[in-house]
Every structure is written in structure tokens, then in C-alpha cells.
N, C-alpha and C positions, 0 to 999 in steps of 0.2 A: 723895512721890508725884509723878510725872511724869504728863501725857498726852500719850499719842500718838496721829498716827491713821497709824494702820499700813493701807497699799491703801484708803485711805478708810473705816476705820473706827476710831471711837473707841475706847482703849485705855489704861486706868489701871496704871502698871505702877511696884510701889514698890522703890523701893533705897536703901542706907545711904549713909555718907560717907564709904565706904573704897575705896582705888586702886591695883591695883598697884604700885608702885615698885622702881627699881634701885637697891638701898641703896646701894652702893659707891659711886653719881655722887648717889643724893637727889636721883633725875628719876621723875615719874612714867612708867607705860609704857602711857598713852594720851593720845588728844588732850589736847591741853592750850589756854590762852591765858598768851599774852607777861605779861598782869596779873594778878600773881598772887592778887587778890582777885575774880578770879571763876572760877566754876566750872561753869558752867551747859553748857558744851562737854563736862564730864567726866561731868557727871550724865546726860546727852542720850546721848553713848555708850553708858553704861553700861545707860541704860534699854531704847536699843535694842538691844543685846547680849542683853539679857536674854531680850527677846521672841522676838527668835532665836534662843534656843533657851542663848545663854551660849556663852563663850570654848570650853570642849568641845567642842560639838555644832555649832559654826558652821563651814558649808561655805564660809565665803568670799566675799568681792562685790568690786562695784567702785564707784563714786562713782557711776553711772549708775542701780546699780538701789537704792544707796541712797537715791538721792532720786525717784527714783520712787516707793517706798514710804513715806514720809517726806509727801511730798509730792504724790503724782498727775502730776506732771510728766515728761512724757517729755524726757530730754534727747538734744542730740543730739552725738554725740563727733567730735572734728575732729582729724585728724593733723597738728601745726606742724613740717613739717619744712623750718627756714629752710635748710639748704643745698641743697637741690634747686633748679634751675634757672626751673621755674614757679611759686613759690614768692611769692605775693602780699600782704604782712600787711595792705595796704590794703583790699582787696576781702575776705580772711576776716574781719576785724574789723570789716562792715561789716552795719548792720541796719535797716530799714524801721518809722520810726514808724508805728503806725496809726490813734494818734492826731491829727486834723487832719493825715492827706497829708500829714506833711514826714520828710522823708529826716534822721539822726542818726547821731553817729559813736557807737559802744560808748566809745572812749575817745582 
């Protein structure tokens, strides 16, 4: 059993320990993690799959409103398009502590 909170509400949603795979490669066909002793990225999928409705019935998303549901967070999506000429990685990677007034680099 997982929980989730799906749009801010709690939400018990049970799933086994079984995963798609590409047998010919013995790759799973969802997320995954690099270590192969954890799996809590494929169970989280899977849970949420579920709630939507399952690989059939899912119309489709994107990172934004998956975590918005997931989470409550609205994100917000930024176009990196380095070869264009106004093109600033300094000033888009850049973000406002509000804790204690001081200015921080994302990275």
C-alpha cells in the first residue's frame, strides 16, 4: 500500500511487485533508479498510474501537472533555449532567498 495525496487529498492506493518489462533487453518499461535495490520510484508510478485511471485510460501529462497533483505545487516551465542570442543561464538560474534577505545561486 502506498499513500498518496492526489490535489491535496489523502489517498490509499494498493499495488503488487510486478513491472512491465522488455524481455528481449531485461529493462523495465518505467521509471526506474540507477540502484538497483530500490524501487520506490516504480511503486510511486505505478501507484499513481493507478489512480489515473491505469495505463489504458490515461490521457497523458506532463511533469507539471504531475506534480502539481502529487504535490500542490504549481510549477513553473521555462524554455532553455542556449542558442538563441538573448539567451542568459545566469539570470534564469537565478533565485531569491526569502529567508533572511540574501540573494542565492540555484547552483
Amino acid at each position: 500500500m502506498i499513500k498518496l495525496h492526489i490535489n491535496g487529498v489523502a489517498r490509499k492506493v494498493i499495488v503488487d511487485d510486478s513491472f512491465p518489462m522488455l524481455t528481449e533487453f531485461g529493462r523495465l518499461l518505467c521509471s526506474y533508479s540507477s540502484n538497483k535495490n530500490e524501487f520506490w520510484i516504480s511503486l510511486l508510478e505505478k501507484a499513481y498510474m493507478k489512480v489515473m485511471g491505469g495505463l489504458g485510460d490515461f490521457p497523458g501529462s506532463n511533469s507539471n501537472i504531475d506534480l502539481h497533483a502529487l504535490t500542490g505545487w504549481i510549477p513553473e516551465r521555462v524554455a532553455i533555449r542556449v542558442k538563441e542570442a538573448d539567451f542568459n543561464r545566469d539570470s534564469l538560474f537565478r533565485y531569491s532567498r526569502v529567508e533572511n534577505g540574501e540573494e542565492g545561486e540555484f547552483w
